[in-house]
N, C-alpha and C positions, 0 to 999 in steps of 0.2 A: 674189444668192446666197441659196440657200434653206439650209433648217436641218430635218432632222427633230426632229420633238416627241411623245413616245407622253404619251399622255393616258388615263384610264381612266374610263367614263361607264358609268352602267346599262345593262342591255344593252335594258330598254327606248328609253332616248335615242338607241341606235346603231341600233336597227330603224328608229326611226322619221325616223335624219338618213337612213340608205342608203334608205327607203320615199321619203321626199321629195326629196333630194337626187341621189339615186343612187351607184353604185359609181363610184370616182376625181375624187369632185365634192366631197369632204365639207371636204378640208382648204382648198380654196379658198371651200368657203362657210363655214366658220369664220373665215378668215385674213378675209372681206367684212366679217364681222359683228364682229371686235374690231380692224381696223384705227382706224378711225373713234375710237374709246376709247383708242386707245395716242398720237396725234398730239394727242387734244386734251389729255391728260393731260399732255404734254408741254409742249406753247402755254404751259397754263395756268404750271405751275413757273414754264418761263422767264417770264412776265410778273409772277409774283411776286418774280422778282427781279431786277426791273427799279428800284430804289428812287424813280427819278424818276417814274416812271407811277406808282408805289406813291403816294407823296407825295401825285401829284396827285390820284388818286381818293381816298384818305383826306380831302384840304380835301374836292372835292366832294360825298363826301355828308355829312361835318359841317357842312356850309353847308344840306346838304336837311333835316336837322335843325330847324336853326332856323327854314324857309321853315315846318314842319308844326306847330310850337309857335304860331304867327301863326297860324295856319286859327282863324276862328269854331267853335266846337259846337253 
């Protein structure tokens, strides 16, 4: 299901999506270019609140920690 969205951009930015993109093309090549940003944004949430994966990458890098206090200077 699609959803209309009016948006309001310079009209320089709109000459230059319809000059590159063309007429009837612009909202599929907007929707290309922030799908990508809305899935990962989402990944990310839900793995934050994942507590058990939380946990466990908080040990792992308090562990990297200590590995880098050991390095020679």
């Amino acid at each position: 299901m699609q959803k209309t969205l009016a948006i309001k951009v310079d009209e320089k930015v709109y000459e230059g999506l319809y000059s590159m993109v063309g007429r009837g093309q612009i909202s599929q090549f907007i929707e290309e270019l922030i799908r990508p940003h809305i899935f990962i944004q989402a990944a990310y949430r839900q793995m934050a609140h994942d507590e058990v994966r939380e946990s466990e990458a908080l040990e792992w890098s308090e562990a990297l920690i200590g590995d880098v206090s050991n390095e020679p200077r």
